[in-house]
C-alpha positions in Angstrom: -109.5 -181.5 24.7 -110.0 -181.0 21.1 -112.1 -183.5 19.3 -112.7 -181.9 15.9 -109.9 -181.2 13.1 -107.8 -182.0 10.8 -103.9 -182.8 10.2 -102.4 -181.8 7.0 -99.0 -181.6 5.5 -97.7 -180.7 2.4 -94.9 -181.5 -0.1 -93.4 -178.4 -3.0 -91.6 -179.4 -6.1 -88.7 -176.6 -5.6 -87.0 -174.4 -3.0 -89.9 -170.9 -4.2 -92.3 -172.8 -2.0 -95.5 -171.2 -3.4 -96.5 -174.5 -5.3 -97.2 -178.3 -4.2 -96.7 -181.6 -5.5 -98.9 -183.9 -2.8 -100.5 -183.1 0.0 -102.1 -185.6 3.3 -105.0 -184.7 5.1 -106.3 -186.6 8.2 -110.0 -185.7 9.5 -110.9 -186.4 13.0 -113.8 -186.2 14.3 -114.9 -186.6 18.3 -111.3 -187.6 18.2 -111.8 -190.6 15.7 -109.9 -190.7 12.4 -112.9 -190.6 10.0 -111.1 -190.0 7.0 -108.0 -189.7 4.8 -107.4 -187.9 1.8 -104.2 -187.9 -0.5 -103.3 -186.2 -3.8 -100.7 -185.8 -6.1 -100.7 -182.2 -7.6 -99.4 -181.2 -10.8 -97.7 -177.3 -9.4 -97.3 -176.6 -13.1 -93.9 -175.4 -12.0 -90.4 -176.8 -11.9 -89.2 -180.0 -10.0 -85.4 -178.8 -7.7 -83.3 -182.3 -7.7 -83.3 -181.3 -3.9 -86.9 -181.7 -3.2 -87.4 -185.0 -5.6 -84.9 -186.2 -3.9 -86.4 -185.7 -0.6 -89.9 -186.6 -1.4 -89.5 -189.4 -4.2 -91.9 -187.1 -7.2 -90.8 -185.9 -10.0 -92.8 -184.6 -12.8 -93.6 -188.1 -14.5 -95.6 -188.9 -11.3 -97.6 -185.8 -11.3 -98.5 -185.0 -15.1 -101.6 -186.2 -14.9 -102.9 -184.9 -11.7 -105.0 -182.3 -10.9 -103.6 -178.5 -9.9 -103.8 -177.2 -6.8 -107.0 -174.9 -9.0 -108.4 -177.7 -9.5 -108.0 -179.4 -6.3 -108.6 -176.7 -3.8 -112.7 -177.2 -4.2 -112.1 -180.5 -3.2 -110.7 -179.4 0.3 -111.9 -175.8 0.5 -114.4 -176.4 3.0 -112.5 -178.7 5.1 -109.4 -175.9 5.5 -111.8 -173.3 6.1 -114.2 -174.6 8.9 -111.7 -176.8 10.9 -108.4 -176.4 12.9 -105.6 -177.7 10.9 -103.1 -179.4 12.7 -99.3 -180.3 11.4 -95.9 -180.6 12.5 -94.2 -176.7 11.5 -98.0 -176.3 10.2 -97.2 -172.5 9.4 -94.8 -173.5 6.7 -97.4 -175.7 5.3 -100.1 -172.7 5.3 -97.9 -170.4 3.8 -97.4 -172.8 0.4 -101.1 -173.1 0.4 -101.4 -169.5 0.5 -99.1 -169.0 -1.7 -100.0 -171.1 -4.3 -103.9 -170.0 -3.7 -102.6 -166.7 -4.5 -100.7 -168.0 -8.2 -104.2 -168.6 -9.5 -105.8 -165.6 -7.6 -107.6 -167.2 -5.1 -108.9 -165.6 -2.5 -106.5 -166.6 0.9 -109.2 -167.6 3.6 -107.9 -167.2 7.4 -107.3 -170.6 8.6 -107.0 -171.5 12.6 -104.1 -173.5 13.7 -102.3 -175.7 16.0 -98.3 -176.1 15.4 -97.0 -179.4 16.7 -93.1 -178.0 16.4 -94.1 -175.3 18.4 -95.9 -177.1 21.3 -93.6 -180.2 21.3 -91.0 -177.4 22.3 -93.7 -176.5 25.1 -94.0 -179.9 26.8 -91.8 -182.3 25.7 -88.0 -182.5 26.5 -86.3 -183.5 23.6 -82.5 -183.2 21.6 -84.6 -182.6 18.2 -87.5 -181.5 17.5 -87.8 -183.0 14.0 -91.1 -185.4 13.2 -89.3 -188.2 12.8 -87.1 -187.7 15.5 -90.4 -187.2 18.0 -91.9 -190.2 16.4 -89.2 -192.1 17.4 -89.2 -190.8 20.7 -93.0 -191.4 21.3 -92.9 -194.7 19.7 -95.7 -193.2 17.1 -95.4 -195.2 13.9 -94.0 -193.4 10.9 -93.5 -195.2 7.8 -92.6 -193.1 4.9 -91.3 -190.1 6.0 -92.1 -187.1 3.4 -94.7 -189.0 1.6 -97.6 -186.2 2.4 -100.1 -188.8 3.8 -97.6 -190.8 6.0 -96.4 -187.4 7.9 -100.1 -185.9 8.3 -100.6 -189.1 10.3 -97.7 -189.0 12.3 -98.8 -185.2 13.1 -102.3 -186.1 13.7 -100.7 -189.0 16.2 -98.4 -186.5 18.2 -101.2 -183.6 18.2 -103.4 -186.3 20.0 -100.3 -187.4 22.1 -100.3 -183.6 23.5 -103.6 -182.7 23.6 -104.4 -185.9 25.8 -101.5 -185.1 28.4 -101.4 -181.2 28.4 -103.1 -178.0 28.6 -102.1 -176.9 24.9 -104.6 -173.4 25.4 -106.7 -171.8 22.3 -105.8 -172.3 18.3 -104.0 -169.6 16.9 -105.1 -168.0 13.5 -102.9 -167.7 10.2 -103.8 -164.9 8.1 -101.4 -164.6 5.3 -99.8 -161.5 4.4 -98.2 -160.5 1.2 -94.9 -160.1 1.0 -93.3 -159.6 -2.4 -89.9 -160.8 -2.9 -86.9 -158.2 -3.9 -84.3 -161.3 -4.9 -85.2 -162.5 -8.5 -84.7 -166.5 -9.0 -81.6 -166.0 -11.0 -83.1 -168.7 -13.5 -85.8 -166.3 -14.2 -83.5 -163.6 -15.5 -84.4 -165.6 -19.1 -88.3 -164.8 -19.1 -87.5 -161.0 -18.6 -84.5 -160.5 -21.3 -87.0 -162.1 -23.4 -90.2 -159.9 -22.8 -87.4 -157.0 -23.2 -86.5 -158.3 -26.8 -90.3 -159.1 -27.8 -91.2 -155.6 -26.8 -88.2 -154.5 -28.7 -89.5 -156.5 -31.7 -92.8 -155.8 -31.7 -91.8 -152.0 -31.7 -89.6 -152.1 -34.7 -92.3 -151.1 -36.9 -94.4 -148.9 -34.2 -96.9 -150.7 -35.3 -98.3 -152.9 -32.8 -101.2 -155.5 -34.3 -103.9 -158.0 -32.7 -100.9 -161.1 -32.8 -98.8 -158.7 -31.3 -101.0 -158.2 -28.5 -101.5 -161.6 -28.2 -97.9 -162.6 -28.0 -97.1 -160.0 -25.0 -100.4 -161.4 -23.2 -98.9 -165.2 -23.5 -96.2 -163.9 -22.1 -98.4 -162.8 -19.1 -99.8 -165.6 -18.4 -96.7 -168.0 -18.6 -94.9 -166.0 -15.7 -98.3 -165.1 -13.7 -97.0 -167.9 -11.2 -93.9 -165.8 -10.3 -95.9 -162.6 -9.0 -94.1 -163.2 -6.0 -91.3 -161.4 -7.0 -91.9 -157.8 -6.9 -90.3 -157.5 -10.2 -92.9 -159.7 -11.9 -95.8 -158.5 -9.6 -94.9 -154.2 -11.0 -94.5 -156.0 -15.2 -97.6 -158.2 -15.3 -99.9 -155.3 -13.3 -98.6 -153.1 -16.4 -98.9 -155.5 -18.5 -102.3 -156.2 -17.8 -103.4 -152.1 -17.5 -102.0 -151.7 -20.7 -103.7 -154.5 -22.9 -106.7 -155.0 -20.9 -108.5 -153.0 -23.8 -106.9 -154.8 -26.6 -105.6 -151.2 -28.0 -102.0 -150.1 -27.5 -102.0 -146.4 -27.8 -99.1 -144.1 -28.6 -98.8 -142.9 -24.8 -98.9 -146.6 -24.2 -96.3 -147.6 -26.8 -94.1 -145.2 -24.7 -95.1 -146.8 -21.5 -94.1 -150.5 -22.9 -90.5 -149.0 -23.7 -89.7 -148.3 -20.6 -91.4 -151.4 -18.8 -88.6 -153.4 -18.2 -84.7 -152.9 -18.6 -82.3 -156.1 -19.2 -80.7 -157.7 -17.3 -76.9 -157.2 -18.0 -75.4 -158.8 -15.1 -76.0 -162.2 -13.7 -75.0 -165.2 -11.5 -75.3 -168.0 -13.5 -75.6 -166.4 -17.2 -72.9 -165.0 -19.2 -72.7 -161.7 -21.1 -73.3 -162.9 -24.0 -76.1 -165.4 -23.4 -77.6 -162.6 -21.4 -77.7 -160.7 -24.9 -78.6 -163.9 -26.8 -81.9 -163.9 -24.8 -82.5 -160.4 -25.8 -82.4 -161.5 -29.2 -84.5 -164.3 -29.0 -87.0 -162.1 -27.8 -86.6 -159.9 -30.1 -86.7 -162.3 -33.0 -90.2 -163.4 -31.2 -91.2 -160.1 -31.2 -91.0 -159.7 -34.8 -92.5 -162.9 -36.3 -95.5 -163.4 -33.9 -97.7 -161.8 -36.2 -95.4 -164.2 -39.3 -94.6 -160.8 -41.6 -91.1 -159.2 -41.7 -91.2 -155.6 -42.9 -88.2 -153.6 -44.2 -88.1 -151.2 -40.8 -88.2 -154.3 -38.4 -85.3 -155.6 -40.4 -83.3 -152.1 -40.3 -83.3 -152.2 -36.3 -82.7 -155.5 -35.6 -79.5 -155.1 -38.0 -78.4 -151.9 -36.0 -79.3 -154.1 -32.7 -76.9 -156.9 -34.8 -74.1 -154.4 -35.5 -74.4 -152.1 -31.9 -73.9 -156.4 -30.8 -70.9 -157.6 -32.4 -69.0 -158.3 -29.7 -71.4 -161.8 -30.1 -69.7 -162.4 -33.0 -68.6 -166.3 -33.2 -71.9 -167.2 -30.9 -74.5 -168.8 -32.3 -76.9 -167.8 -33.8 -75.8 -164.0 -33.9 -73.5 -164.9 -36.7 -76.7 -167.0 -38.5 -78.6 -164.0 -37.7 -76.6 -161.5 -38.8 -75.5 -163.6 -42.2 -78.8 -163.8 -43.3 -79.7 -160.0 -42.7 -76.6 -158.7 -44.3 -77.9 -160.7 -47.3 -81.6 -159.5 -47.8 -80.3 -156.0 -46.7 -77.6 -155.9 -49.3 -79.3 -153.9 -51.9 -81.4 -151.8 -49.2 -84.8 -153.1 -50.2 -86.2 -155.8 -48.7 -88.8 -157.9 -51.3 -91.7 -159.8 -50.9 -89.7 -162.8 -51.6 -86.7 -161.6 -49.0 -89.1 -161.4 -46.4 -90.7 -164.3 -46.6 -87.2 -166.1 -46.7 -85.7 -164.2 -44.0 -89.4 -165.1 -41.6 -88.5 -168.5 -42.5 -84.9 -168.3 -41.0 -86.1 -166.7 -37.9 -88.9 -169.1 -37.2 -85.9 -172.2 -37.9 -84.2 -170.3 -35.0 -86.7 -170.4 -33.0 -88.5 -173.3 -33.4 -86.3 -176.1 -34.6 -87.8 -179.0 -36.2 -87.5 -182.2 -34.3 -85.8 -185.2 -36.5 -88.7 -187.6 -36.1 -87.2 -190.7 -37.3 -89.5 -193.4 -36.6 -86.5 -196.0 -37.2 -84.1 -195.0 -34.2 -81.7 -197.1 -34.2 -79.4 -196.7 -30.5 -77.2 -200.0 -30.3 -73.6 -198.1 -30.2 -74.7 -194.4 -30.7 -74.2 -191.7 -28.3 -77.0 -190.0 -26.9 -77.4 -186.7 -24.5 -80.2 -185.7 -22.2 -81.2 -182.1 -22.0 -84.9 -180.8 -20.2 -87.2 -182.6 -18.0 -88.9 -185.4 -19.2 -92.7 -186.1 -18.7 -93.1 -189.4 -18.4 -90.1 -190.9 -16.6 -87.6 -189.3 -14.9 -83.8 -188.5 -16.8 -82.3 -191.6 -14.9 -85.4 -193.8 -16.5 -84.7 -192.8 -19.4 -81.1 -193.2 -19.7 -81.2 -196.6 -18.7 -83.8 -197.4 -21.0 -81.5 -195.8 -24.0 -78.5 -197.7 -22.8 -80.1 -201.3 -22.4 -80.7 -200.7 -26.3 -77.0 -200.4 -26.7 -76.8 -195.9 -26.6 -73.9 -195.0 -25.1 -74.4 -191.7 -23.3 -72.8 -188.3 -23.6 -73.1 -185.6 -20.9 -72.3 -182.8 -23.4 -72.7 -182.1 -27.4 -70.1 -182.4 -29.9 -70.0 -183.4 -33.1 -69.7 -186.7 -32.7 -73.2 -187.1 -30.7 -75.6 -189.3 -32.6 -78.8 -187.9 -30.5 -79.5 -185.4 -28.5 -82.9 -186.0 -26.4 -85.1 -183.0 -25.9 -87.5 -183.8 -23.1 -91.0 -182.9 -23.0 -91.2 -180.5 -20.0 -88.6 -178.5 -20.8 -86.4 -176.2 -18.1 -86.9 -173.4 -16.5 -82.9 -173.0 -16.4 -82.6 -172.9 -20.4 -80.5 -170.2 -22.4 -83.3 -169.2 -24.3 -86.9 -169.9 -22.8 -87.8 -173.2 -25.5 -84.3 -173.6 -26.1 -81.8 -174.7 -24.3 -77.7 -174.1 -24.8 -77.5 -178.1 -25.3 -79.7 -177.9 -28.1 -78.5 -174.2 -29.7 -74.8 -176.4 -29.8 -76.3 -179.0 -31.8 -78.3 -176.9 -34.1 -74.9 -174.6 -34.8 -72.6 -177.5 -35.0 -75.3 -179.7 -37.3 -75.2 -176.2 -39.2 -71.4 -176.4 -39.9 -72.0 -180.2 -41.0 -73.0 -182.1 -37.9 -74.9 -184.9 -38.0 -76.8 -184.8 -34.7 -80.8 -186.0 -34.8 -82.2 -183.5 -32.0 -85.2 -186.0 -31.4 -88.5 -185.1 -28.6 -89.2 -187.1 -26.0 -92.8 -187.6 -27.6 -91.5 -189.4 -30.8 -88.4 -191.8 -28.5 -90.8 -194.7 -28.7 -88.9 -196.7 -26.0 
């Protein structure tokens, strides 16, 4: 009989599982429940329709809650010094792993029992599924895939066959490493762009303190997808190389060559493929907010070695405004300052913060995440003030929505194709207010 441990069970925002949105834990002691804990988690990562779907969270429930960082000293101990019991437990251990590794944390060995794997053992059923074995048990199970609800119903049918059968020693879990060869195909965004910044920054071959900066943001917003040997081989680099704060010529060379782009892809065209190269490299040069004559010479061969982008916003913008500071061949104080202006409009739109927003008969569209209701909340709220809404941009959209979290699926990183449409068609003499979800006072 085992009268000391713990059940747990955890819930993940997305199909990578190496983050968590909630998690249950039961702690028994001399085989009475002695305490429950329950979290929300914020997994600072993206929210798959799939799982909210499954487990009710989006990101408006979890904003506000702790990480798993921040959380793991809270239930350190307690994973580390008892058994853990759950229902395909292993599963459970590896997100935790996972996500203990995102914020390099060291990945303690945890001892185990699996109650999928001895329900198989000793009981005779048609499925082995928890709610199914619930059922089947009569074991009470009320909200199945809330985090707390199924670390109960575990804890229920660990006891169940622990009482009636010889279930033998724990087994222990010590993770192992495995790096991941298929990249998220919605990550093929973050690396285009780190191939244009590095492009950018180069331009010059000069490569200053803002510079520096800029490639070790970049390091730090993709640290959490080091699972993919891809990532794992650029940030290590990345980090060799700028751990001194000095980038010398040997190491200029080594940046070149750090990553190739990605040309082919599954869910991104050609030419938005190139479109994130030039973002990047657009990123690249304004970080440190100068424009110099020899960063604007190679990004207009990039432009012209490009043209097949011609008629795709913003190449044409881009390439427009270039042509014109480059016309005589000398690029002025005056022309640079201009042409940084252009390129920081492009990259960082300006919201139209309206405080009078007026929706009775307008169209609206939705683009992002949103932080503090989910798209369907929003929407409804929109149209029970008379907005009508749209489920693409044209130029007969009043307002276009920009929510506050974002997408990791976006053309362009902070940018997504919804809003690049409405910035090119409000360019050509559009009306659309592009509006964030911080100033829709609703």
């Amino acid at each position: 009989m085992i009268n000391d441990y713990i059940s747990v069970d955890i819930e993940n925002p997305n199909a990578r599982g190496n983050s968590i949105c909630s998690i249950g834990i039961i702690v028994v002691k001399n085989k009475k429940v002695v305490e429950q804990k329950y979290s929300l988690i914020n997994p600072e990562d993206r929210f798959d329709i799939n799982n909210s779907n499954i487990t009710g969270l989006n990101y408006s429930d979890v904003k506000d809650a702790p990480t798993f960082k921040e959380y793991w000293k809270n239930i350190k101990e307690l994973l580390e010094k008892n058994i853990i019991v759950g229902h395909n437990i292993t599963y459970d251990l590896t997100v935790i792993a996972k996500a203990l590794e995102r914020y390099d944390i060291k990945v303690p060995i945890f001892n185990y029992y699996c109650t999928l794997k001895l329900s198989r053992s000793f009981i005779n059923s048609n499925s082995y599924s928890l709610n199914n074995l619930c059922d089947l048990l009569n074991i009470n199970l009320e909200n199945h895939h809330n985090a707390l609800e199924d670390a109960k119903a575990s804890q229920k049918l660990f006891e169940y066959l622990d009482n009636n059968n010889d279930i033998g020693n724990s087994e222990k879990f010590e993770f192992e490493r495995v790096l991941l060869d298929n990249l998220d195909s919605k990550l093929e965004t973050n690396i285009n762009t780190l191939y244009g910044i590095i492009k950018g920054i180069n331009y010059d071959k000069k490569i200053d303190d803002k510079e520096i900066e800029k490639l070790k943001v970049w390091v730090e917003d993709n640290r959490i997808y080091k699972q993919y040997a891809l990532f794992d081989r650029i940030i290590l680099k990345l980090e060799e190389i700028l751990n001194d704060n000095k980038i010398t010529e040997y190491e200029k060379i080594e940046l070149e060559k750090l990553v190739t782009s990605i040309n082919n892809s599954k869910i991104y065209s050609e030419s938005t493929l190139s479109l994130q190269i030039l973002n990047g490299i657009l990123d690249g040069i304004v970080c440190d907010q100068k424009v110099n004559q020899k960063e604007i010479e190679n990004l207009n061969a990039w432009l012209k070695q490009n043209d097949y982008l011609k008629d795709v916003y913003p190449y044409d913008k881009v390439l427009l405004e270039v042509s014109k500071v480059l016309e005589d061949r000398i690029l002025t104080e005056e022309e640079s300052n201009y042409i940084l202006g252009i390129f920081n409009e492009i990259l960082h739109p300006e919201f139209n913060n309206d405080e009078n927003i007026d929706f009775d008969g307008k169209t609206f569209c939705l683009t992002g995440e949103f932080k503090n209701a989910t798209k369907q909340e929003i929407s409804k709220k929109l149209q029970d003030l008379g907005g009508i809404e749209k489920t693409g941009v044209s130029s007969k959209l009043n307002y276009l929505i920009v929510g506050g979290v974002g997408s990791e699926s976006w053309k362009f990183g902070k940018i997504g194709g919804k809003q690049a449409k409405a910035q090119e068609l409000n360019e050509k003499g559009a009306n659309i207010k592009i509006i964030d979800e911080d100033s829709l006072r609703i």
